[in-house]
C-alpha positions as semicolon CSV with decimal commas, in nm:
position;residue;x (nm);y (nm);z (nm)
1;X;0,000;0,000;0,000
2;X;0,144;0,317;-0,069
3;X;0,147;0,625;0,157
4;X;0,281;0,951;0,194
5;X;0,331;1,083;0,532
6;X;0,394;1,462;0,585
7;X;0,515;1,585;0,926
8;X;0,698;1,894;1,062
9;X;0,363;2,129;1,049
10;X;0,261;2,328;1,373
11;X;0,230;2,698;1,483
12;X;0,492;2,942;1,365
13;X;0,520;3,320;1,415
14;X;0,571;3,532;1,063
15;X;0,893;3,556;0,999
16;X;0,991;3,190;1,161
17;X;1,072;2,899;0,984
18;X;0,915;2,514;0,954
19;X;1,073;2,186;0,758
20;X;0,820;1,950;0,655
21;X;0,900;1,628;0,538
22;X;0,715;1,345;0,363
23;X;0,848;0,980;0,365
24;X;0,711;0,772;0,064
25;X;0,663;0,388;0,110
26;X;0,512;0,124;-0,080
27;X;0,603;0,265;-0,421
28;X;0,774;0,027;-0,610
29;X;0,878;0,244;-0,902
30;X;1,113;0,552;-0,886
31;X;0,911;0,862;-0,848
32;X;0,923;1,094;-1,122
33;X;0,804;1,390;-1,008
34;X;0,764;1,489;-0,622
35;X;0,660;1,784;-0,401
36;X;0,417;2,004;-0,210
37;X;0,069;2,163;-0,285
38;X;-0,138;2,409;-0,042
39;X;-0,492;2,457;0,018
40;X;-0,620;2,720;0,222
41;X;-1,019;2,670;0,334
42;X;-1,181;2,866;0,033
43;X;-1,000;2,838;-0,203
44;X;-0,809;2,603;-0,513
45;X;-0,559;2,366;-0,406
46;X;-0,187;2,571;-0,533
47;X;0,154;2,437;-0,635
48;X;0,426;2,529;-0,399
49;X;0,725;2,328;-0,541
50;X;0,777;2,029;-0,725
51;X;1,116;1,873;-0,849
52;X;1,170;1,636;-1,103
53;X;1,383;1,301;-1,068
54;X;1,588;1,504;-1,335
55;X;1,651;1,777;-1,065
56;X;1,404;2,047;-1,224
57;X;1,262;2,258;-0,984
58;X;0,949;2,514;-0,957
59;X;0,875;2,712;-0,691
60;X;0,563;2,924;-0,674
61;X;0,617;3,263;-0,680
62;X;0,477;3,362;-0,362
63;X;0,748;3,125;-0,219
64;X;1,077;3,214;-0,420
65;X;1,337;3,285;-0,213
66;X;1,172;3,161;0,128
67;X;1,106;2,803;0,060
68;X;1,355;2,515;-0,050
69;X;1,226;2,196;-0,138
70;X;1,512;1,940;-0,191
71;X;1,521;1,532;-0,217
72;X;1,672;1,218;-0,077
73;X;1,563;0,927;-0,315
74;X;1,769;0,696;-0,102
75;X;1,485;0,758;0,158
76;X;1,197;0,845;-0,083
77;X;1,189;1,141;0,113
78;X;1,110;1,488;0,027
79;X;1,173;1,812;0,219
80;X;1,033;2,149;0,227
81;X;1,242;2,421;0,432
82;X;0,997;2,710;0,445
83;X;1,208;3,058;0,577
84;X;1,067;3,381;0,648
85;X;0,733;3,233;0,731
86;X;0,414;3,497;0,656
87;X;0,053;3,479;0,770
88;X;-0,054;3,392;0,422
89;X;0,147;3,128;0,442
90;X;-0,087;3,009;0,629
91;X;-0,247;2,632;0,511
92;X;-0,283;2,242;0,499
93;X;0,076;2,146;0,293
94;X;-0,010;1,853;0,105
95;X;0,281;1,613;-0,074
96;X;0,228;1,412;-0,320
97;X;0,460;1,176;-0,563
98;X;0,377;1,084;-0,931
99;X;0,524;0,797;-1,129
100;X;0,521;0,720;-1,438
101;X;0,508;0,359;-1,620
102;X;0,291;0,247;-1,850
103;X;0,039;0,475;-1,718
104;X;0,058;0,768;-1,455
105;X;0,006;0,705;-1,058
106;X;-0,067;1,004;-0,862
107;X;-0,039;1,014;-0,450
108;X;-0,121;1,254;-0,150
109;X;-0,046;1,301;0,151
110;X;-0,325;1,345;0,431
111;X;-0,216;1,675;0,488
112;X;-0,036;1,884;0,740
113;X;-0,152;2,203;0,910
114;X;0,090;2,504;0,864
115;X;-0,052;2,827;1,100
116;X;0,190;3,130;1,074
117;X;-0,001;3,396;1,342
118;X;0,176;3,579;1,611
């Protein structure tokens, strides 16, 4: 069965910092393309970063310069370092993983809360 499991979310003040992380297990196949999507109550689901098994990586624009997202795929793990924290950062940080065979095989995380608030 695969899962995703995202941890490192909690209360931050603006201006802090947070790492999430998300450990991948059960996927069989190397992941092609990994990395983290927000959703605040309201409104669509948005792309924070994603990186390719080629080493491409996008970064939303709201999040250049503040947020790093890097890779270990000796751990199937993926990392978000999130500096300079704002209020609107404020969200549930969702990762998800997408390989590609034959077909394509998306996956999410449950979800982790993010609150930046003073």
């Amino acid at each position: 069965q695969v899962q995703l499991v995202e941890s490192g979310g909690g209360l931050v003040q603006p201006g802090g910092s947070l790492r999430l992380s998300c450990a991948a297990s059960g996927i069989n196949f190397r992941i092609d393309v990994t990395g983290w999507y927000r959703r605040v109550p309201g409104k669509e689901r948005e792309l924070v970063a994603a990186t390719t098994r080629g080493g491409t990586t996008n970064y939303a624009d709201s999040v250049k310069g503040r947020f790093t997202l890097s890779r270990d795929n000796t751990k199937n793990t993926v990392y978000l370092q999130m500096n300079s924290l704002k209020p609107e950062d404020t969200a549930v940080y969702y990762c998800n993983a997408v390989v590609v065979t034959t077909r394509v095989f998306e996956y999410w995380g449950r979800g982790t809360q993010v609150t930046v608030s003073s």
